[in-house]
Z-matrix of the N, CA and C atoms (Angstrom, degrees):
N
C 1 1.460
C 2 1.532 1 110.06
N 3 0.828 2 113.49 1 135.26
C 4 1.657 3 132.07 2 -168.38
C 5 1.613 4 94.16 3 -72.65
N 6 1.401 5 124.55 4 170.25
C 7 1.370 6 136.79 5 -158.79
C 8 1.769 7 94.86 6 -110.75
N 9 1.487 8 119.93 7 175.91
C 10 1.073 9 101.56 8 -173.34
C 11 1.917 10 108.28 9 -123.30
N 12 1.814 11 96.17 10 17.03
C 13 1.386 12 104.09 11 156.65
C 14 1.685 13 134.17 12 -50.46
N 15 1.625 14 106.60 13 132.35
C 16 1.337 15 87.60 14 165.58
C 17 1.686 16 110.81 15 -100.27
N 18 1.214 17 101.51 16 164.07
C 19 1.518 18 116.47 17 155.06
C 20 1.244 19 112.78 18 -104.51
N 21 1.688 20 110.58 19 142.60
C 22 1.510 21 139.96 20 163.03
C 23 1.115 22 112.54 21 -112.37
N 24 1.398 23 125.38 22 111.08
C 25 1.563 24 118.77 23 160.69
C 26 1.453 25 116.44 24 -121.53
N 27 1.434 26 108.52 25 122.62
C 28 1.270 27 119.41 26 171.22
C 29 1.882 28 108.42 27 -83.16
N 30 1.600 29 114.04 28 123.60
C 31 1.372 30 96.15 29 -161.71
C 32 1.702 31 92.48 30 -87.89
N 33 1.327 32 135.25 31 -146.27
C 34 1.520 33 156.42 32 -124.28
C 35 1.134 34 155.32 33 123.49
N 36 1.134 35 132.84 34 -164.52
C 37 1.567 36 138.89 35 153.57
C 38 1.617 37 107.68 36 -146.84
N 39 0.899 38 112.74 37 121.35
C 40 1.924 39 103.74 38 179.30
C 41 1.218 40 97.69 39 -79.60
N 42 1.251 41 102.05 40 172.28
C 43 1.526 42 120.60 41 144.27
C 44 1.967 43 78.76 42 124.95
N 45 1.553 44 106.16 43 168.61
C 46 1.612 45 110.12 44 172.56
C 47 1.503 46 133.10 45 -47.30
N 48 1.332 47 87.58 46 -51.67
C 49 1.513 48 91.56 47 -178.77
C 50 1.425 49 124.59 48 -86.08
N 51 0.826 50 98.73 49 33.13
C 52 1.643 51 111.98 50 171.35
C 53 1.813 52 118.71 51 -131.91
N 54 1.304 53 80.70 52 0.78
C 55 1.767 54 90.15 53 178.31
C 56 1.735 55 113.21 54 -72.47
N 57 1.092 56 108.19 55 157.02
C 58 2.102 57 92.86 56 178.70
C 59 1.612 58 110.15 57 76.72
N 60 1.585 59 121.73 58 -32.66
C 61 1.244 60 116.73 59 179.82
C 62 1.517 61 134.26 60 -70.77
N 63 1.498 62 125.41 61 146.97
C 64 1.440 63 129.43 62 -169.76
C 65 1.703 64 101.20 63 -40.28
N 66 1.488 65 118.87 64 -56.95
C 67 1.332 66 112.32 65 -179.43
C 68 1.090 67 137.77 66 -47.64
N 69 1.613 68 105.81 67 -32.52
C 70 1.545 69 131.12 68 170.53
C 71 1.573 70 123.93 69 -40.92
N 72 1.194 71 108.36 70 -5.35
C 73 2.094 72 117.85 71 -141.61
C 74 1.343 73 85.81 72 -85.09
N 75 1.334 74 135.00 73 -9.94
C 76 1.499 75 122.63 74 -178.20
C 77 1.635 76 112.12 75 -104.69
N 78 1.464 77 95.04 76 -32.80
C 79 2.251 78 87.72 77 151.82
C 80 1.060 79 108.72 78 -59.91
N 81 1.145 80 121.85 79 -61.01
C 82 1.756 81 124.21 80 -168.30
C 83 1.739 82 115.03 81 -52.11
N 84 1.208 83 108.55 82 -33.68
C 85 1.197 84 91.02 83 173.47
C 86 1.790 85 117.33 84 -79.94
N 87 1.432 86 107.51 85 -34.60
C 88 1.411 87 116.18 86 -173.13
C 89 1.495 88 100.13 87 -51.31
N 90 1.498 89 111.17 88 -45.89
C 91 1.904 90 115.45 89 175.24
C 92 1.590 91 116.87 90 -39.39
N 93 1.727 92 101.24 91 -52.47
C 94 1.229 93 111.81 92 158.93
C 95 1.751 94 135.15 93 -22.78
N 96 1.456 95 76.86 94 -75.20
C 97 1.277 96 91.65 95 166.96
C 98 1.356 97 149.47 96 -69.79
N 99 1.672 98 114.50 97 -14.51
C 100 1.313 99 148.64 98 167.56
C 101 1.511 100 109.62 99 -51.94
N 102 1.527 101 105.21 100 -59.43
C 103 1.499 102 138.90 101 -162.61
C 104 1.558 103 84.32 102 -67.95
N 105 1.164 104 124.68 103 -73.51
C 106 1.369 105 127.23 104 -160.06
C 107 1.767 106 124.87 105 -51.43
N 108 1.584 107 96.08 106 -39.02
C 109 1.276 108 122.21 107 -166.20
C 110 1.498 109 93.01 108 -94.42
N 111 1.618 110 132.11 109 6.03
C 112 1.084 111 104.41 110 -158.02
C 113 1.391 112 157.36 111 28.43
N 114 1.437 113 123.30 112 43.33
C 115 1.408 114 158.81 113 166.69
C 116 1.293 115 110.85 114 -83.56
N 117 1.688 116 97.09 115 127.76
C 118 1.527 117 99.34 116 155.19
C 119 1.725 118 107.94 117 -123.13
N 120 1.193 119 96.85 118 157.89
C 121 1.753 120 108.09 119 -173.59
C 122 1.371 121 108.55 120 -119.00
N 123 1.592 122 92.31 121 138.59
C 124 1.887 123 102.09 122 177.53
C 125 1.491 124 98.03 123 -140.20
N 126 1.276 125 97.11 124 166.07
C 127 1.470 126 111.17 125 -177.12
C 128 1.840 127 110.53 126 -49.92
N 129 1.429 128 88.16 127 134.34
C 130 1.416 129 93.68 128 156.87
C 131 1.850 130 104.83 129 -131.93
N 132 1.642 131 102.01 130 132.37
C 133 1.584 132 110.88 131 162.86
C 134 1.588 133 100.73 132 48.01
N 135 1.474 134 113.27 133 23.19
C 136 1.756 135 98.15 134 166.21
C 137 1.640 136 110.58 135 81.61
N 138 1.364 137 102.65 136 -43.75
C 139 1.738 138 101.66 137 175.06
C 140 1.233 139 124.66 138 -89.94
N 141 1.198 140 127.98 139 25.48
C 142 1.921 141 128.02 140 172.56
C 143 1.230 142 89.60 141 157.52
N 144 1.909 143 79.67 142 139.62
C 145 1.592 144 99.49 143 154.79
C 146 1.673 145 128.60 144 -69.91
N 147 0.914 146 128.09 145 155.18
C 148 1.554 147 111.06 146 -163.90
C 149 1.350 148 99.46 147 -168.83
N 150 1.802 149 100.14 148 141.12
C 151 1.758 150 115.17 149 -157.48
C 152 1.610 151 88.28 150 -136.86
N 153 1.462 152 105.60 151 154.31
C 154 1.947 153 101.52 152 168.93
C 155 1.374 154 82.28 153 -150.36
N 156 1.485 155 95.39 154 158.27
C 157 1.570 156 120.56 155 -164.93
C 158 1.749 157 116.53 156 169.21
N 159 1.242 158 103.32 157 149.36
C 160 1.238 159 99.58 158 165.30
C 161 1.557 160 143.43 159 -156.85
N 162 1.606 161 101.98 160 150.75
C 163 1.631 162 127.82 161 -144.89
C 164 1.836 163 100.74 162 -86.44
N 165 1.728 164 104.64 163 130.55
C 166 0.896 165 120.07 164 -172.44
C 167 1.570 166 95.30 165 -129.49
N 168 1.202 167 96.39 166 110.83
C 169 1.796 168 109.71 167 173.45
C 170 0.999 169 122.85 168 -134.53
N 171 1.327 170 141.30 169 -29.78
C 172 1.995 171 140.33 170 136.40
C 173 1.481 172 87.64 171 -159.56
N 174 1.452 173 111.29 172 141.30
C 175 1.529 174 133.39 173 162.19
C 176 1.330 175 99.07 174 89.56
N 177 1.187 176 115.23 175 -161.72
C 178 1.653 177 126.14 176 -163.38
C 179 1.568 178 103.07 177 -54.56
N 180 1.585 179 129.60 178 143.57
C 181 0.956 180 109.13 179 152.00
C 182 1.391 181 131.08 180 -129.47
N 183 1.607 182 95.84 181 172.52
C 184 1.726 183 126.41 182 -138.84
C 185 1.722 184 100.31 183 -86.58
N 186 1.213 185 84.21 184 124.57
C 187 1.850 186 106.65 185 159.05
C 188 1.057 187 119.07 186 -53.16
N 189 1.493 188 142.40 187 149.90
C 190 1.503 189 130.98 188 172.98
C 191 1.337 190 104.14 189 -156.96
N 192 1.203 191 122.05 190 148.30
C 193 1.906 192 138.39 191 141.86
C 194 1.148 193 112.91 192 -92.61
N 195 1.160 194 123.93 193 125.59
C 196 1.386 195 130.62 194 158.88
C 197 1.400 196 120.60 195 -88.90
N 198 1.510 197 127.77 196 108.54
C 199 1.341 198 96.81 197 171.05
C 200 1.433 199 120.42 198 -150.60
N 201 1.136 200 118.28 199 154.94
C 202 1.455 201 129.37 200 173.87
C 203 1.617 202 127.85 201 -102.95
N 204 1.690 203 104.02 202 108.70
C 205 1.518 204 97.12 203 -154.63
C 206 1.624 205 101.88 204 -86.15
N 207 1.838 206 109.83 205 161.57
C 208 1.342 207 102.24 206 -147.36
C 209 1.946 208 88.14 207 -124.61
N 210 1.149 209 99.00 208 -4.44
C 211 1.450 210 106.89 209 169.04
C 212 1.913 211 112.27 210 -56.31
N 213 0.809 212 129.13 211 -40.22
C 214 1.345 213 133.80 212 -173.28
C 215 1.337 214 97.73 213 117.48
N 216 1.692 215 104.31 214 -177.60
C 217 1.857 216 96.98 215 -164.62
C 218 1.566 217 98.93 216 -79.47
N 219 1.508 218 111.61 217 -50.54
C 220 1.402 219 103.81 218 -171.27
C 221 1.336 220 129.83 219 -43.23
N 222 1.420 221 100.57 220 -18.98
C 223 2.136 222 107.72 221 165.49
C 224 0.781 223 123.85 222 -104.93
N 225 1.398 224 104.06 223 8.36
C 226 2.105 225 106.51 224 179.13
C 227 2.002 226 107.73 225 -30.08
N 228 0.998 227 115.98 226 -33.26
C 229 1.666 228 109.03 227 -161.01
C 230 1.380 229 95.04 228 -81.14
N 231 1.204 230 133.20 229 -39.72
C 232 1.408 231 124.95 230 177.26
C 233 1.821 232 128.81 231 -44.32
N 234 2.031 233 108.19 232 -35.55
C 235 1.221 234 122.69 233 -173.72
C 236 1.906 235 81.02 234 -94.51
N 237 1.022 236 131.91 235 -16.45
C 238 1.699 237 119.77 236 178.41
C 239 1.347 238 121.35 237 -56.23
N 240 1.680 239 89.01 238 -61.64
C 241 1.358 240 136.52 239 166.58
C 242 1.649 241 113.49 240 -17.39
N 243 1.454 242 85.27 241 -64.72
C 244 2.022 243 100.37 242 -144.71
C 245 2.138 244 79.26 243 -76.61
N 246 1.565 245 106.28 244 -44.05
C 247 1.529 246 100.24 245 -172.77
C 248 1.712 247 103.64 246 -60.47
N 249 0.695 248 110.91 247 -17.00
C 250 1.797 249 100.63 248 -146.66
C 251 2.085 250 79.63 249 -90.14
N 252 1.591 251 118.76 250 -28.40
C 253 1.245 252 117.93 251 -155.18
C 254 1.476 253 99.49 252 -82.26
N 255 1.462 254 112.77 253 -39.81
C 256 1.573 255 122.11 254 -149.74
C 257 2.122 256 84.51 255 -94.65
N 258 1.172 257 122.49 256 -19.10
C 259 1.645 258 95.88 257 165.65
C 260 1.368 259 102.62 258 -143.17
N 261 0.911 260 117.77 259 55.78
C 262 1.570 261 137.82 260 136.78
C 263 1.213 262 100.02 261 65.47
N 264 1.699 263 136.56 262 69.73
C 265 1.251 264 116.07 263 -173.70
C 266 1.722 265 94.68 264 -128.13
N 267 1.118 266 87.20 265 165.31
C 268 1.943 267 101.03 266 -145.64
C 269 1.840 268 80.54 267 -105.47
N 270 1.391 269 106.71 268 130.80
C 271 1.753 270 114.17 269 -161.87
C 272 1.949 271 95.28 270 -59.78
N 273 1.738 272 121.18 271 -35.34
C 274 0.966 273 123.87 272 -171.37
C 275 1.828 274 90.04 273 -43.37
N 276 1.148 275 133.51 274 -47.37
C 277 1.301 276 135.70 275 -164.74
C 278 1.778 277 120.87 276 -85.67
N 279 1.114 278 109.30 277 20.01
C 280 1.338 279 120.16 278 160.74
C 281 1.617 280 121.90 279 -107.90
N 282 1.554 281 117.00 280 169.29
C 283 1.153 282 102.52 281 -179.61
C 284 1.876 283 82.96 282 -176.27
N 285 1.436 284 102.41 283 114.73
C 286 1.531 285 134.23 284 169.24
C 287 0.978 286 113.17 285 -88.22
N 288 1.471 287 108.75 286 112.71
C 289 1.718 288 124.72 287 163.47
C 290 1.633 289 113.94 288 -86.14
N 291 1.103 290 117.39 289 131.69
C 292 1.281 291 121.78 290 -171.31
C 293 1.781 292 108.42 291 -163.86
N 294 1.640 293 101.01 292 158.68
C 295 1.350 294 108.00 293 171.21
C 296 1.239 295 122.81 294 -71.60
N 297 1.687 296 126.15 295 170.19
C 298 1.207 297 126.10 296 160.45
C 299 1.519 298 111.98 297 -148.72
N 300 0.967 299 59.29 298 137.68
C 301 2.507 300 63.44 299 173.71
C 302 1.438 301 106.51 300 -95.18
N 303 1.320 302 125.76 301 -1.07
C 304 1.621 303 107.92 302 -179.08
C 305 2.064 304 98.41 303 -106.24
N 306 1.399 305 120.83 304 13.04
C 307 1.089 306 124.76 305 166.63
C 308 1.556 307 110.06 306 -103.62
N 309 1.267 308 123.60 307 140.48
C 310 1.694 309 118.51 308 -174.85
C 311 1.997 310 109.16 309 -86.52
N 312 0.627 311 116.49 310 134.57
C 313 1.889 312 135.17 311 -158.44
C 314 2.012 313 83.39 312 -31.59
N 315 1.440 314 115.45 313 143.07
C 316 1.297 315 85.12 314 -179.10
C 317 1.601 316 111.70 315 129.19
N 318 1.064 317 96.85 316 -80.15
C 319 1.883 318 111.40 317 -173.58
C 320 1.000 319 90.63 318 -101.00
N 321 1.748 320 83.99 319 157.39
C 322 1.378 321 126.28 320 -175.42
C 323 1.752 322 126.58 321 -106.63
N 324 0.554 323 129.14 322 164.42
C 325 1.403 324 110.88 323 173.70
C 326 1.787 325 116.80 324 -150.70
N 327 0.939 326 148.18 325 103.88
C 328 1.798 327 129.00 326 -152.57
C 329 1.862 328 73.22 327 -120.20
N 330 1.343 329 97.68 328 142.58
C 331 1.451 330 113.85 329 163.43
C 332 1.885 331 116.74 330 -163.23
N 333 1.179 332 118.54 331 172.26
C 334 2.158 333 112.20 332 176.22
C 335 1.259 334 104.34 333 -140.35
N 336 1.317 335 109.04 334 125.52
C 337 1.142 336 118.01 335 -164.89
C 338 1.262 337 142.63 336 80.22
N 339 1.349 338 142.30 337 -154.63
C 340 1.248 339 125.05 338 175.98
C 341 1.961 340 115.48 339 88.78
N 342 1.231 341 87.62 340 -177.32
C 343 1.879 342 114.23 341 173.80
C 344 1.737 343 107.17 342 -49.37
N 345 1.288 344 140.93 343 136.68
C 346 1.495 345 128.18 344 171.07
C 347 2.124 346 90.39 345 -71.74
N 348 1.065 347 118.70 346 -21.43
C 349 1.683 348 113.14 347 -159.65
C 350 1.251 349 123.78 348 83.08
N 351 1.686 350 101.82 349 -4.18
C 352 1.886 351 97.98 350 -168.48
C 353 1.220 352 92.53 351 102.23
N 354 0.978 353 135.93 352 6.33
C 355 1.751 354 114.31 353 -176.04
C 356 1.877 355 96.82 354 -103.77
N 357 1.439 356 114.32 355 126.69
C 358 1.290 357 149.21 356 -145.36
C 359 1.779 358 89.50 357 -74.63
N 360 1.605 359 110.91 358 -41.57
C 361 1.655 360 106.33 359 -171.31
C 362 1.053 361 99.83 360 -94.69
N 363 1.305 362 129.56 361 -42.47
C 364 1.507 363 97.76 362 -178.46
C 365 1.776 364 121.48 363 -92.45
N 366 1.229 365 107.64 364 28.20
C 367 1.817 366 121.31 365 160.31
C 368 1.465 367 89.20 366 -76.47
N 369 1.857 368 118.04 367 -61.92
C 370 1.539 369 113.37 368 -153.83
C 371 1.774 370 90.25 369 -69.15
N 372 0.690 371 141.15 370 -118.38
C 373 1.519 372 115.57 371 173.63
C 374 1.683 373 131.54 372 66.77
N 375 1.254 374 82.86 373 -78.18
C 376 1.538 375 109.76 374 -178.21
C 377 1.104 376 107.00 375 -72.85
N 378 1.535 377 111.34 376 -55.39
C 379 1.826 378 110.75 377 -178.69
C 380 1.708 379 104.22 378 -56.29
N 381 1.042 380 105.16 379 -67.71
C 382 1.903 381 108.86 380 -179.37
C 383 1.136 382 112.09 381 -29.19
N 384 1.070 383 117.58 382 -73.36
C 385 1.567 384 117.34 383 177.94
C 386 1.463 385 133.44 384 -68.31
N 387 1.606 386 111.87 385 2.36
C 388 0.888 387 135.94 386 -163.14
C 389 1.608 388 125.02 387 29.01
N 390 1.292 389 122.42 388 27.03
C 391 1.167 390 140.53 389 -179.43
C 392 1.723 391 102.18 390 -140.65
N 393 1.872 392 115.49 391 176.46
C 394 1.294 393 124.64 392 173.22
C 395 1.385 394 84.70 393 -152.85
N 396 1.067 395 130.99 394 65.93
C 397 1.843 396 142.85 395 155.77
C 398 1.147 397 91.28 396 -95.26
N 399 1.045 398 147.75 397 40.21
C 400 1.686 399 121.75 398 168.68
C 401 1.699 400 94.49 399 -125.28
N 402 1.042 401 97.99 400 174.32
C 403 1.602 402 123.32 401 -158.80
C 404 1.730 403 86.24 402 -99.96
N 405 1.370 404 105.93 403 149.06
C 406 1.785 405 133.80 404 -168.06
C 407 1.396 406 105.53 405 -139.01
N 408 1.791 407 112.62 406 127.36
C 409 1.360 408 107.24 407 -171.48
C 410 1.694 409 84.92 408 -128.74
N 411 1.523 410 119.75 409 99.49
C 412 1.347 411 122.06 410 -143.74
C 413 1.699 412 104.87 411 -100.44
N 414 0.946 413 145.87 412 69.66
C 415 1.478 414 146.45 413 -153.06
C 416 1.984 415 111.32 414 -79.46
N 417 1.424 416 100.47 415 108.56
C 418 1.437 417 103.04 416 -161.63
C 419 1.665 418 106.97 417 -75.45
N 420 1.421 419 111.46 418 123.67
C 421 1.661 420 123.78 419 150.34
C 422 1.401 421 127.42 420 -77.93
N 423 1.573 422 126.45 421 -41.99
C 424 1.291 423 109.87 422 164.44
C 425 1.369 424 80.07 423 111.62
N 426 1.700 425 121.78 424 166.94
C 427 1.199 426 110.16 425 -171.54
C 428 1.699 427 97.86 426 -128.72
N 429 1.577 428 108.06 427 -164.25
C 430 1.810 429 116.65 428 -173.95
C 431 1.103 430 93.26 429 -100.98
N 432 1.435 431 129.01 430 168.94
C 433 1.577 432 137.90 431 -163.91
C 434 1.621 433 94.65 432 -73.95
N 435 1.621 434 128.53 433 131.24
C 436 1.324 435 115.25 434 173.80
C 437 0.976 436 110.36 435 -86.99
N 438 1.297 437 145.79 436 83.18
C 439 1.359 438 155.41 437 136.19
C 440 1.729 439 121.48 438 -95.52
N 441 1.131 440 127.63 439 155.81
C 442 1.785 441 131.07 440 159.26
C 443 1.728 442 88.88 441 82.35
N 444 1.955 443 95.52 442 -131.67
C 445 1.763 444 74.92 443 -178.90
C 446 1.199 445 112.50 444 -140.76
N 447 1.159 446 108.43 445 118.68
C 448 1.613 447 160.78 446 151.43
C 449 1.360 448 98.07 447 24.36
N 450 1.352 449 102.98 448 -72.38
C 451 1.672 450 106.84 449 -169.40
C 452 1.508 451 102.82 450 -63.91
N 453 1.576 452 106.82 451 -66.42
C 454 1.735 453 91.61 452 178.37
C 455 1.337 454 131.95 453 -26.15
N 456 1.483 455 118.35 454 -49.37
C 457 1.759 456 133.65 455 -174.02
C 458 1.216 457 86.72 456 -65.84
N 459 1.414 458 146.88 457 -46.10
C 460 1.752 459 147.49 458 -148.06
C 461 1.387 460 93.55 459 -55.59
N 462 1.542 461 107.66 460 -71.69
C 463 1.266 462 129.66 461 -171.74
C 464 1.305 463 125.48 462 -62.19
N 465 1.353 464 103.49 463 -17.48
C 466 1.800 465 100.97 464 -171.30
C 467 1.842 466 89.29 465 -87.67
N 468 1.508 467 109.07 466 -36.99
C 469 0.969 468 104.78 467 -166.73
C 470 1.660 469 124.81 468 -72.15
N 471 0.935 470 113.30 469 -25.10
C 472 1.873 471 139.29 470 -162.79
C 473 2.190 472 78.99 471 -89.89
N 474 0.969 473 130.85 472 -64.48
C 475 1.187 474 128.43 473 161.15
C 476 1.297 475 152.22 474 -50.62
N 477 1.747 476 93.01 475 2.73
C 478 1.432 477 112.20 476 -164.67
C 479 2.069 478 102.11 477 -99.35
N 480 0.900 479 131.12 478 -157.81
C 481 1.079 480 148.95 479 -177.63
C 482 1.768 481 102.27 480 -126.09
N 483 1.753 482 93.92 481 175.18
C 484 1.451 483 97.36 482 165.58
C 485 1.025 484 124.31 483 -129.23
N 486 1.363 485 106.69 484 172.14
C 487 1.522 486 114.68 485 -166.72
C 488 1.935 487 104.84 486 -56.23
N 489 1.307 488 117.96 487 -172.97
C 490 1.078 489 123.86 488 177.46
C 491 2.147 490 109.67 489 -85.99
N 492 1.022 491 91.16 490 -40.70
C 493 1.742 492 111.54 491 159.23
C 494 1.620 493 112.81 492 -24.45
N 495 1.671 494 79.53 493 -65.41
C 496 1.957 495 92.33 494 -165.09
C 497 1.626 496 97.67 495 -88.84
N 498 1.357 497 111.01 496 1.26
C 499 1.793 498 93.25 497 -177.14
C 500 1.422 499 112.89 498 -79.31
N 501 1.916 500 111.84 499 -33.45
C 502 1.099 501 109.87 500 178.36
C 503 1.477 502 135.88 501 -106.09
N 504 1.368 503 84.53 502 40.25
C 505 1.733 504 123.36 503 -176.24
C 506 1.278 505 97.65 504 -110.44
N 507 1.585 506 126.02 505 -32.65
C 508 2.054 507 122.08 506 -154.10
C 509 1.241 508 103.47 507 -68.66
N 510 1.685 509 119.67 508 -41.90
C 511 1.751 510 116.81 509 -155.79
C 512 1.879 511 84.83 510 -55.57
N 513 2.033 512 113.06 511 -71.34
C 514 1.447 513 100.47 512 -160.80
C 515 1.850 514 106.82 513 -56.10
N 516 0.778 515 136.57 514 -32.56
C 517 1.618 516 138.71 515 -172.24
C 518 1.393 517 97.24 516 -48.91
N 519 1.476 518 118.65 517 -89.90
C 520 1.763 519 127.41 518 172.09
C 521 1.563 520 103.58 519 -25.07
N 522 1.338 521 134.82 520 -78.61
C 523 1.181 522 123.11 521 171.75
C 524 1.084 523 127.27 522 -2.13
N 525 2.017 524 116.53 523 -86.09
C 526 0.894 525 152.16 524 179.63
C 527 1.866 526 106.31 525 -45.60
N 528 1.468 527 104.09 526 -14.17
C 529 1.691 528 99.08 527 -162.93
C 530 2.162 529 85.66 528 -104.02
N 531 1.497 530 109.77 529 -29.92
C 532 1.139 531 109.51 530 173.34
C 533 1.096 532 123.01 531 -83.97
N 534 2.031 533 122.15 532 -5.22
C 535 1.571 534 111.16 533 160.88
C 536 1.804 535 101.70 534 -54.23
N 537 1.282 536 94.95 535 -51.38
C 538 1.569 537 98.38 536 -154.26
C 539 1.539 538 113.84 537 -64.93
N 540 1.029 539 130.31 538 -10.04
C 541 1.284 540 133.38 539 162.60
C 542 1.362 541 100.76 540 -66.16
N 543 1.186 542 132.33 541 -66.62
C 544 1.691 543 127.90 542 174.29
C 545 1.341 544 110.89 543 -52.35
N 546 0.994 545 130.09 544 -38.74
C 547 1.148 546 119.80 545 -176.49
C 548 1.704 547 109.01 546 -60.20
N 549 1.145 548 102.36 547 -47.76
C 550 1.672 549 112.18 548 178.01
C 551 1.620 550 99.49 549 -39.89
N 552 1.173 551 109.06 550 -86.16
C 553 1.193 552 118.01 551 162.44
C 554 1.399 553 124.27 552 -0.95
N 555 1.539 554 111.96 553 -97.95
C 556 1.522 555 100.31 554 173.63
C 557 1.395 556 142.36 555 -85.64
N 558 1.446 557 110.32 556 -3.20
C 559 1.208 558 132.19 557 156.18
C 560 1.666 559 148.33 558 -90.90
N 561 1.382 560 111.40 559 -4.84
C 562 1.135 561 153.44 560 -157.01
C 563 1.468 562 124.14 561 40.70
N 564 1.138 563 123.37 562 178.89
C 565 1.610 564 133.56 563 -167.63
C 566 1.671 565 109.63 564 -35.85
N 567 1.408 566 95.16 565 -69.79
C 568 1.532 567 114.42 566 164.77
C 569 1.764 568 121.57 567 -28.70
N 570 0.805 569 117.53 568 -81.46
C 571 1.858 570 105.55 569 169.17
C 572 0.824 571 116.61 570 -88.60
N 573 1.845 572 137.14 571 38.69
C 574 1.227 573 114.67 572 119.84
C 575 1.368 574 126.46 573 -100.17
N 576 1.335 575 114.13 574 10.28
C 577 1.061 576 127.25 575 168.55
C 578 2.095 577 88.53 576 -78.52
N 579 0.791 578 109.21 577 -78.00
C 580 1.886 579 108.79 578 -165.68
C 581 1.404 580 101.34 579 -45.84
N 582 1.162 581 141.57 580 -11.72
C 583 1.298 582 144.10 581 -162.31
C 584 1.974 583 100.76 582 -99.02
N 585 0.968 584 101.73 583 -59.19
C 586 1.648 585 126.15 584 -178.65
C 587 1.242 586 128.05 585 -56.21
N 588 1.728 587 93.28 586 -77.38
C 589 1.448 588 125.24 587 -167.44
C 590 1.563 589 104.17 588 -53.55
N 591 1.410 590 121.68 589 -29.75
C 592 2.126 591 105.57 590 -172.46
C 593 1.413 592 102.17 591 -96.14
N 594 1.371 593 110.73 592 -7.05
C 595 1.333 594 104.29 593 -178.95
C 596 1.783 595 124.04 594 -52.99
């Protein structure tokens, strides 16, 4: 029987120069959420930083991992993986924050399962766990003009920073991307999807 921890993973790329970036939005929120939840994170096994603690918001309260995988995004499932293996957590009980370019800077989107969209961490994800039952807390960037070539703009863009517009938009945005992770949580999948998703 599976444990009745959840996992949070905010996905990424560490290291400096990747800090501030569109891809980044799933550290940034986990930071979010760190701060709030009062968590601190230390290495686990080389592949993510990783915090446990637990959230009391009405009714029983909830177990959690926090974590930030240190593999880079394209291996996010590997640091999922090794957590989800070594304390037994059942994928229904995860929930990946991550960017998207087919959402405009802004919206939110919470959904389980489904298409990865092209997004590189939560493909590795899917393979690791060999399932995509887990819950997605999808934080929209908006995409680069699709013209010339495609992949280049992808990357410059998912790597890029933001405008001054969207900077003093991020504190409520991140927030707003870490109600809905709680909400998942103590409310389940379902209204935070109705809560989020028309926004």
């Amino acid at each position: 029987m599976s444990s009745d921890f959840w996992l949070i993973a905010g996905l990424g790329n560490p290291g400096s120069r990747y800090e501030g970036t569109r891809h980044n939005m799933g550290f940034m929120c986990a930071d979010i959420l760190a701060e709030r939840w009062n968590v601190s994170l230390s290495d686990h096994k080389g592949l993510a930083l990783l915090g446990k603690g637990v959230m009391r918001l009405s009714g029983a309260p909830l177990k959690f991992f926090l974590t930030k995988p240190l593999t880079f995004m394209n291996d996010s499932g590997n640091a999922v993986a090794s957590i989800c293996s070594y304390y037994d957590i059942a994928p229904e009980h995860v929930i990946a924050i991550h960017d998207d370019m087919d959402l405009e800077f802004g919206r939110i989107k919470v959904k389980a399962g489904g298409s990865a969209g092209g997004h590189n961490g939560i493909k590795s994800i899917d393979r690791s766990l060999g399932t995509n039952a887990y819950s997605r807390v999808r934080l929209g960037v908006g995409h680069a003009a699709r013209q010339g070539d495609a992949h280049a703009k992808t990357v410059n863009w998912v790597l890029g920073g933001f405008s001054a517009s969207q900077k003093s938009q991020l504190g409520n945005f991140l927030g707003d991307g870490a109600d809905a992770v709680e909400t998942i949580m103590n409310e389940g999948l379902g209204q935070a999807q109705e809560k989020f998703n028309g926004r």
